[in-house]
C-alpha positions as CSV (number, residue, x, y, z in Angstrom):
1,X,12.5,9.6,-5.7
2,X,11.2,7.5,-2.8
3,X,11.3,3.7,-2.1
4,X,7.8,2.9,-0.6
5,X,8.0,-0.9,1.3
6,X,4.3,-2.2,1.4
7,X,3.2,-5.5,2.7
8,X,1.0,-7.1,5.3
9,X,1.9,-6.9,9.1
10,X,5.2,-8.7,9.7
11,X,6.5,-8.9,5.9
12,X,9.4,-7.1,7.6
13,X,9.0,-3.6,5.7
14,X,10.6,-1.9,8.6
15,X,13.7,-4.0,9.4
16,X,14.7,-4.1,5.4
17,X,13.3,-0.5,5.0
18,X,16.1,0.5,7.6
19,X,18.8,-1.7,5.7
20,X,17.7,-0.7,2.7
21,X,17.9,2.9,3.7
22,X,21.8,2.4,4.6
23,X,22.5,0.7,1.8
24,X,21.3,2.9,-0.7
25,X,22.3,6.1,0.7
26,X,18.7,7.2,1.9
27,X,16.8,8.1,5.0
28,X,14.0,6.1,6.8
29,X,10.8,6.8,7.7
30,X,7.9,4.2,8.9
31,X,4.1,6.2,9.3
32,X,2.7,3.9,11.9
33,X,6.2,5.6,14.0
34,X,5.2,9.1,12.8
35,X,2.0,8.5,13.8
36,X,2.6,7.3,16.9
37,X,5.0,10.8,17.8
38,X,2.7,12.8,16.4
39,X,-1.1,11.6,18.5
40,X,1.9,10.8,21.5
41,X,0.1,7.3,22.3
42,X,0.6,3.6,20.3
43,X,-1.2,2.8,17.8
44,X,-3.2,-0.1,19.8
45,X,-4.4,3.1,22.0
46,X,-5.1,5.2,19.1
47,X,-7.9,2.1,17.7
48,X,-8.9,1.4,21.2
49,X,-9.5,5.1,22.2
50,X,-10.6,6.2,18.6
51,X,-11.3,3.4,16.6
52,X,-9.9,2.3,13.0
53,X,-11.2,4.7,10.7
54,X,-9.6,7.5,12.6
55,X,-6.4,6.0,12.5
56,X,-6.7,5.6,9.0
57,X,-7.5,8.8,8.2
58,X,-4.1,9.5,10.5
59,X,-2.7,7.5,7.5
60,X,-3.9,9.5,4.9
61,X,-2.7,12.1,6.4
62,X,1.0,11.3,6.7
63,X,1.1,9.5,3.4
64,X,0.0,12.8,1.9
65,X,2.5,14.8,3.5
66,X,5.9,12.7,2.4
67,X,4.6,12.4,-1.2
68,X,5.0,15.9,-1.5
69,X,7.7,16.9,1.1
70,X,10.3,13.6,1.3
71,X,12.7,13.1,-1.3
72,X,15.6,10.5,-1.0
73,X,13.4,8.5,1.3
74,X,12.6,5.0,2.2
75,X,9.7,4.4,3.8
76,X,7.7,1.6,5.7
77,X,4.1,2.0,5.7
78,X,1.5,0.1,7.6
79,X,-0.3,-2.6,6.2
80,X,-3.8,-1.2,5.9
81,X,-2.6,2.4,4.1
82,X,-2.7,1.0,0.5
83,X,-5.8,-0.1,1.0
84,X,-7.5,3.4,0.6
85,X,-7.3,4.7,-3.2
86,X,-6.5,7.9,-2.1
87,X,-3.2,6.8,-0.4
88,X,-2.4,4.7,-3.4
89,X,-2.2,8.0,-5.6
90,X,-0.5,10.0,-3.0
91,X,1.9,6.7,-2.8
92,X,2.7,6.9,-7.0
93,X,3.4,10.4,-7.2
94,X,7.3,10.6,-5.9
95,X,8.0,6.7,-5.2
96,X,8.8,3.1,-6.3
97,X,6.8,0.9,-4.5
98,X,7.8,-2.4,-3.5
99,X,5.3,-5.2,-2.1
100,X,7.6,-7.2,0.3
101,X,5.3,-10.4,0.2
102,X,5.4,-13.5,3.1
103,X,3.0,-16.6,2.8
104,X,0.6,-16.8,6.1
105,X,2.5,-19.4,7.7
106,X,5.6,-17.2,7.7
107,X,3.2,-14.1,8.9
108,X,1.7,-16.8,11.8
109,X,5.4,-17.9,12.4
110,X,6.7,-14.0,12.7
111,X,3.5,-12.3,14.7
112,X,2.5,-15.1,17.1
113,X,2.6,-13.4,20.2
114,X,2.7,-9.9,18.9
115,X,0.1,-7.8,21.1
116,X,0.7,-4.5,19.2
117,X,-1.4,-5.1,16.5
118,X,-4.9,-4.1,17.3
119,X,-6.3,-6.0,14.3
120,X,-4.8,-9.3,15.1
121,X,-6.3,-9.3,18.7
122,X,-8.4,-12.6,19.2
123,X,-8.4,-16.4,18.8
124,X,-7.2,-17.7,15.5
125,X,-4.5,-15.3,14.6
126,X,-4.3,-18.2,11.4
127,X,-7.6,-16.9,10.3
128,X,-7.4,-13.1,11.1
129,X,-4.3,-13.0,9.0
130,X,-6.0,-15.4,6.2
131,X,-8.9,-13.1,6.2
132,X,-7.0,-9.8,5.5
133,X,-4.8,-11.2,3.4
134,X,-7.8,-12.0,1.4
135,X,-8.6,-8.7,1.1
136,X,-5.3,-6.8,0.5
137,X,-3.3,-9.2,-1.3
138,X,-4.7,-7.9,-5.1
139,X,-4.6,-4.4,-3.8
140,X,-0.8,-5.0,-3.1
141,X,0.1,-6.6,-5.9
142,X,-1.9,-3.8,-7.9
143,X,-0.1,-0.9,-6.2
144,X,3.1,-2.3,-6.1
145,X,6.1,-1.6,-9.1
146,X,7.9,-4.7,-7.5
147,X,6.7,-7.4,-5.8
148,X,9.2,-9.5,-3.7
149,X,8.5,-12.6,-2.3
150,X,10.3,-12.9,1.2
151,X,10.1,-16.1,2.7
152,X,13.1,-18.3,1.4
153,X,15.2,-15.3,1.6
154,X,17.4,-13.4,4.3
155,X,16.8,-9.9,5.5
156,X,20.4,-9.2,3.8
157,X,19.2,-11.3,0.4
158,X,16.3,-9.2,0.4
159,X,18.5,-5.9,0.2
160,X,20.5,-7.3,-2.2
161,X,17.3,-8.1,-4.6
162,X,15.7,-4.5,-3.6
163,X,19.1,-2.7,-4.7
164,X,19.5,-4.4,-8.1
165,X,15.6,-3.1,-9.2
166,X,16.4,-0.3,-7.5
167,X,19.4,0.3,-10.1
168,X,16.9,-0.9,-13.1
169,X,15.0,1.7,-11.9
170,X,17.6,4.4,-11.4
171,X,15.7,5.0,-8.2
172,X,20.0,4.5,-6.8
């Protein structure tokens, strides 16, 4: 059994995926890293050189691959991969997955002044991130076995509340 961590940009899927990995006795993994070793360039590169639909597809690809070689595994994927159905079925078929969800002001509060993200590049980060959300929010919630909301809650809390469905689950 795998833990998958889902959740828009910034929900904090890899700094709790990491603790959570510790903490339960399992490894870590995070795609947009994978992805990143594997093409050799960042992800902002990848978009600007090759645009979104290939990175996405870059996705698909690695999702695919720890559904049916990981075990043991908690892992942090990027915020767009659940959006494809595809990666969705490949995500249910060895995993729990966990929506880690943060209201926008948190996400405004946590990514302003992030340049990595190539889809929060412009203006009104308020209304990029208000925008997607929009858009993903019912496809979390829908993919997700848990969903945790994050904002009141420290990184250590949100271990703590990830471990005890975890043990529901027997996923630990």
């Amino acid at each position: 059994m795998n833990v998958i961590l889902i959740g828009f940009m910034g929900s904090g899927k890899t700094t709790i995926g990491k603790m959570l990995s510790g903490a339960a006795g399992y490894r870590f993994t995070d795609t947009d890293e994978l992805i990143e070793l594997r093409e050799k360039r960042k992800i902002n590169d990848i978009f600007a050189t090759d645009g979104e639909e290939y990175f996405r597809d870059l996705e698909t690809a690695v999702i695919k691959e720890i559904a049916n070689t990981m075990d043991r595994t908690v892992i942090s994927v990027g915020g767009g991969l659940p959006v494809r159905d595809e990666n969705r079925t490949y995500m249910k078929q060895n995993a729990v997955t966990i929506y880690l969800r943060a209201t926008v002001d948190s996400l405004c509060k946590r990514l302003g002044g992030d340049t990595t993200r190539p889809l929060l590049k412009g203006d009104d980060l308020r209304q990029r991130i208000e925008s997607l959300m929009e858009k993903r929010s019912r496809i979390y919630e829908e993919a997700a076995d848990f969903v945790l909301d994050t904002d009141s809650l420290l990184p250590s809390e949100v271990v703590e509340k990830l471990l005890e469905f975890l043990k529901q689950c027997d996923a630990v």
